[in-house]
N, C-alpha and C positions, 0 to 999 in steps of 0.2 A: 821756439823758446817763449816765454814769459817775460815781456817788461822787467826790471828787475824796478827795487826802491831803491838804491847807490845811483847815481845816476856819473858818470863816467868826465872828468874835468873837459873833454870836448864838449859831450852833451849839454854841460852846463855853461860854456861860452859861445853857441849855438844858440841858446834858448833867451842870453842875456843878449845877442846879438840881435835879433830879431823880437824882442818882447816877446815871444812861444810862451807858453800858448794863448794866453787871456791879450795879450796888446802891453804896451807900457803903461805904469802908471801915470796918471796924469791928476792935476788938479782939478775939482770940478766937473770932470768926466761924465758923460750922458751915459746915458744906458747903451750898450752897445745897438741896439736894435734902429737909436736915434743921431749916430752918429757920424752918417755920411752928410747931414745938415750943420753937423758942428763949423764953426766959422774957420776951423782948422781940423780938420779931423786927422789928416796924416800925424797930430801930436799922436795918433792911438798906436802906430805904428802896423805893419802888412797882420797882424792876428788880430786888433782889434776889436773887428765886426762879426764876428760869427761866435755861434754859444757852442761850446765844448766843453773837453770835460779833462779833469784833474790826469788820468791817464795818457793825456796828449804831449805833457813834461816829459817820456821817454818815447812816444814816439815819435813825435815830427823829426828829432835830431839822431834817432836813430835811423829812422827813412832815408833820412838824410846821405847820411855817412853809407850805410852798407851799401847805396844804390852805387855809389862814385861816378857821380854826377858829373859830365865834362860838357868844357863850352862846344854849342853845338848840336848837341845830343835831343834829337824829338824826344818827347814825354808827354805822359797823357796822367793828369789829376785825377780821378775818377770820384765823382761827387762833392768837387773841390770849394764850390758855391765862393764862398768869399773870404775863403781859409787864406791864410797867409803862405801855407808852403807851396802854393803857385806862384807866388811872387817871386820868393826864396829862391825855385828853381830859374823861374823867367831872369832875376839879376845873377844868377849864376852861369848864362849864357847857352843858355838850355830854350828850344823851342818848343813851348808849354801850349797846351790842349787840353781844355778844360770841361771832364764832359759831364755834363750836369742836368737834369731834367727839373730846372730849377722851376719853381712855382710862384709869381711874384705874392698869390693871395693868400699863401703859407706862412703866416709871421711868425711861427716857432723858430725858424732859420733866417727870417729875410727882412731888411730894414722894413720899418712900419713905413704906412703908407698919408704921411702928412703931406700939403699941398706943396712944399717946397722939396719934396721929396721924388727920386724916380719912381716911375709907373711902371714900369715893366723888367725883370728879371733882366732882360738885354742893359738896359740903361744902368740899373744900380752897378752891374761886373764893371761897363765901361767906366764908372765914373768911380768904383773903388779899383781898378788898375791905374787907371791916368792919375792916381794920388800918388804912385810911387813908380811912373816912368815904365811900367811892366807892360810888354808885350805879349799878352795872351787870347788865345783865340776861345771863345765859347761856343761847345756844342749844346743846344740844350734836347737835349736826347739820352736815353739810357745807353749801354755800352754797345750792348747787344743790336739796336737800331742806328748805331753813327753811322754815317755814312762817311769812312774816313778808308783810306788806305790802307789794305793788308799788308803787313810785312814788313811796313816800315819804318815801326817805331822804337826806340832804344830801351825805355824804362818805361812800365805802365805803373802808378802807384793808386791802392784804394786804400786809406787810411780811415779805418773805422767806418766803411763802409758794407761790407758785407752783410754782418749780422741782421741789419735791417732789411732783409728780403727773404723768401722760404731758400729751401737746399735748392729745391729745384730751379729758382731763379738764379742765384749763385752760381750752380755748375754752368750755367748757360752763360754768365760773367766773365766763367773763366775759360772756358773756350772762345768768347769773343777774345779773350787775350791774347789765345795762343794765337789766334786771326791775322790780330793784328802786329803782336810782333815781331822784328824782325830776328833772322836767326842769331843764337847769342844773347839777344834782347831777355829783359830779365822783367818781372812782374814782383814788386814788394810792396806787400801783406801785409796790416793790421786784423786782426778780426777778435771782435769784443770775448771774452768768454765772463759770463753772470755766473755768478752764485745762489740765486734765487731760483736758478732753472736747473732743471735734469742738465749733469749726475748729482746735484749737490742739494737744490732744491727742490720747493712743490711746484713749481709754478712751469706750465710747457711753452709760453710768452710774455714777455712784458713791456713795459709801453715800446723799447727800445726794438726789440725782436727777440729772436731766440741763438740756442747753443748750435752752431753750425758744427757737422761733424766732418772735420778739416779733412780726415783721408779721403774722404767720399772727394771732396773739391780737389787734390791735387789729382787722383787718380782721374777722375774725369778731366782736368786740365788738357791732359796728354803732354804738359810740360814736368820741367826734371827740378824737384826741391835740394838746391843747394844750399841754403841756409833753414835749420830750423830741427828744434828739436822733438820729435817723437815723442819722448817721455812729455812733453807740455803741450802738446796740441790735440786736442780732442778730437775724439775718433780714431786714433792712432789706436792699434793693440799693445802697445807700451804703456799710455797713459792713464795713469793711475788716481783717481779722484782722492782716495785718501793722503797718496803722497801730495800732492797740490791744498789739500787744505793744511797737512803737517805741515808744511814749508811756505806759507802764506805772507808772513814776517817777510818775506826777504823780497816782494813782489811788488812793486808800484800798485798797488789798492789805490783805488780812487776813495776817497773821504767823503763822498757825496754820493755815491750807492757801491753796492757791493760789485766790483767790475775788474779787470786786469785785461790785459794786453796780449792777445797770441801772435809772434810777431815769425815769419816764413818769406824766402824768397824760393822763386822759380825759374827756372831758364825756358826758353826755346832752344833747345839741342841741334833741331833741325827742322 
């Protein structure tokens, strides 16, 4: 399915619960990039520090909910960097795994680098967890290179993580999942779909990535889609581009580029 724009009275006491997606407002508030130096930062609340996007108002709290998160439960963020729905899970009693090939000299994602600032990608995770008591482990490694345990993880989440990689890395993503989770274990799926790219636009990448063609990813998975709708997920022989731009009105569009939300879960069967 498609993000919807109705966003569901959970979703919306999810989102006011945790300030999802931008952080709380605050008075005087830094730039997100400058605010693990703020003399209080936890005022920004666990989404404060990381840039995202308008489209994250239906998913973090739909991730949420369809995953049915229980205490205890391993989970793996997958390019979770300093997103707040590792925290989310971590105080939900979920033992969180954060696997990120984070980059500290990257500042399009990562606090700048001023003298009172951490130095290293390690340093900034540990000192934006330890603001909110959250137990999380950082791999920094891509999915496909962890070196973590097959088999044993409950929920693997990539939130608006796919699209930024070719198909070909992607399917490799998502057989690292099957890897790694355990059976029953469930894999939930954001993956961006543009309007600027094939089938809608001219353009075959943009700064973001490109249109990933979802059947190709589930089929290669070798795991089982039980949440998710055909008719909206691209690549499917169902999905219809004209019917998606007819029905665009009802969709969580981002207001800040032309974007929506493919949202799919997967099982390991066996």
């Amino acid at each position: 399915m498609i993000g919807r724009s109705e966003l569901p009275p959970e979703y919306r006491a999810w989102n006011k619960h945790w300030g999802a997606p931008f952080g709380y407002h605050v008075d005087q508030g830094l730039e997100y990039k400058h605010r693990l130096a703020d003399e209080n930062p936890a005022r920004y609340g666990p989404f404060g520090f990381y840039q995202t996007s308008l489209t994250r108002l239906y998913e973090y709290p739909w991730a949420f909910h369809i995953a049915e998160v229980e205490p205890g439960m391993r989970v793996i963020d997958v390019g979770g960097w300093l997103s707040g729905f590792q925290i989310a899970l971590a105080k939900s009693g979920c033992h969180v795994t954060n696997v990120d090939p984070s980059d500290p000299q990257d500042t399009r994602w990562t606090t700048s680098h001023r003298e009172d600032q951490a130095t290293s990608a390690r340093e900034q995770h540990s000192r934006y967890t330890s603001l909110f008591g959250a137990e999380v482990t950082l791999v920094e490694s891509t999915l496909q290179d962890a070196e973590l345990d097959g088999g044993t993880f409950d929920r693997i989440f990539a939130i608006s993580v796919l699209e930024h990689v070719s198909q070909q890395e992607a399917d490799s993503v998502l057989r690292a999942m099957r890897r790694l989770l355990a059976p029953g274990g469930r894999a939930v799926l954001s993956i961006d779909l543009f309007f600027d790219l094939p089938p809608f636009g001219p353009f075959e990448r943009n700064f973001w990535g490109t249109n990933l063609d979802v059947c190709q990813l589930v089929k290669e998975s070798g795991l089982t889609m039980v949440h998710g709708d055909p008719h909206e997920l691209h690549g499917f022989p169902e999905f219809d581009p004209d019917s998606i731009v007819k029905n665009i009105g009802s969709y969580n569009l981002s207001l800040l580029y032309p974007v929506v939300s493919q949202l799919l879960v997967l099982e390991k069967t066996s």
